[in-house]
Structures are given as structure tokens and as C-alpha cells.
C-alpha positions as CSV (number, residue, x, y, z in Angstrom):
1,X,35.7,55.2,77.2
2,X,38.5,56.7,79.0
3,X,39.1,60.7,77.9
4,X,42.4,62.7,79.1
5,X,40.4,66.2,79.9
6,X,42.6,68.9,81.4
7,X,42.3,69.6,84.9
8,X,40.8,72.7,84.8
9,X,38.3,71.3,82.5
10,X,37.2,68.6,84.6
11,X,37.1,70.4,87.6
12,X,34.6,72.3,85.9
13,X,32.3,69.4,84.6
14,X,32.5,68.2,87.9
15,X,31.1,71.3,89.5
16,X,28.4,71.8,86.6
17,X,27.2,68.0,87.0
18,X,27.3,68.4,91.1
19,X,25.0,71.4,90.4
20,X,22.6,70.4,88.0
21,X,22.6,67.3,90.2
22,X,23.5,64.5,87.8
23,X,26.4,62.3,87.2
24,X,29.7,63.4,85.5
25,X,28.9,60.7,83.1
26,X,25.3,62.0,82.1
27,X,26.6,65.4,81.6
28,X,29.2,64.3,79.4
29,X,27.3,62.4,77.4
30,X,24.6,64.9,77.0
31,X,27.0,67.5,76.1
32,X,28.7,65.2,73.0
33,X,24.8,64.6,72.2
34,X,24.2,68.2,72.1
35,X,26.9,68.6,69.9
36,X,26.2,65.9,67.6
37,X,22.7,67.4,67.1
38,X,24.3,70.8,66.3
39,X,26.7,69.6,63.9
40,X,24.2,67.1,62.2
41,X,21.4,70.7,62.6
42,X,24.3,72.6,60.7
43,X,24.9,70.0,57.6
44,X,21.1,69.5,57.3
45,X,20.6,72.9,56.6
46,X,23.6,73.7,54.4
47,X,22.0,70.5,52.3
48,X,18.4,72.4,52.5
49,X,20.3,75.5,51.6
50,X,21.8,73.6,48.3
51,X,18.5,73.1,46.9
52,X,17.0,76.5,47.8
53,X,16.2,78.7,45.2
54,X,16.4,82.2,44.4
55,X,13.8,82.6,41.8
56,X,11.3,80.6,44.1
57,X,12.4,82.6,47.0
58,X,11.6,86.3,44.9
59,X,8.2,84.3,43.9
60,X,7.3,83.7,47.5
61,X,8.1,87.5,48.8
62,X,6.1,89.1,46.1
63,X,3.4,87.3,47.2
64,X,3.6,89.3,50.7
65,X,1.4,91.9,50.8
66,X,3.5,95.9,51.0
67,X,2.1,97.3,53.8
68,X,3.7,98.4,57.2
69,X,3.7,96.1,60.2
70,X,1.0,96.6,63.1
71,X,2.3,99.0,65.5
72,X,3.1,96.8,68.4
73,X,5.7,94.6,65.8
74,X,7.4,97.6,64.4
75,X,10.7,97.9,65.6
């Protein structure tokens, strides 16, 4: 695959691949997989978010006791 990436661009990949010690291919790929999962992370939870429900959601909470939170989670 070949990419046109700005200079400046590159020139950064380069130095962050150099660093982290692997090739300029491995760290493109693992970026575009990162984002992949982030997109696909994003969609799968807008679906989840579809089927929520608000009455279920009120049911849950009011089965959480009222009290205050121990003292070292207070905030």
C-alpha cells in the first residue's frame, strides 16, 4: 500500500517508530488497528446504547442502597 503522508507527518512516525524501536511499518499498522478498534468500540456501544432502557435503568438504581460512601471514596 503506498500512502502520500505529509512530511512533517512522517518525519514524526519515523521518530516515534525509531523510539519505540519498531519498524515504520508496525507502527503504522498498529495505529490504523487502534483506530479501527475505536471506531468499531464507538458503534458497538451507540448499538448497546439503542437497546438501553430507561425504566430498567431507574429499576436498577433503586435497588442501590441510600447511604453515603465510605470515607476514603468520598470525593
Amino acid at each position: 500500500m503506498n500512502l502520500n503522508i505529509p512530511e512533517s507527518l512522517k518525519s514524526r512516525i519515523e521518530e516515534i517508530a525509531r523510539r519505540e524501536n519498531v519498524s515504520v511499518d508496525q507502527f503504522v499498522a498498529s495505529a490504523v488497528a487502534e483506530k479501527i478498534s475505536a471506531l468499531q468500540t464507538e458503534q458497538y456501544i451507540e448499538q448497546r446504547a439503542k437497546r438501553g432502557s430507561r425504566a430498567k435503568f431507574e429499576a436498577a438504581m433503586d435497588m442501590v442502597p441510600d447511604v453515603e460512601p465510605d470515607e476514603p471514596d468520598q470525593v
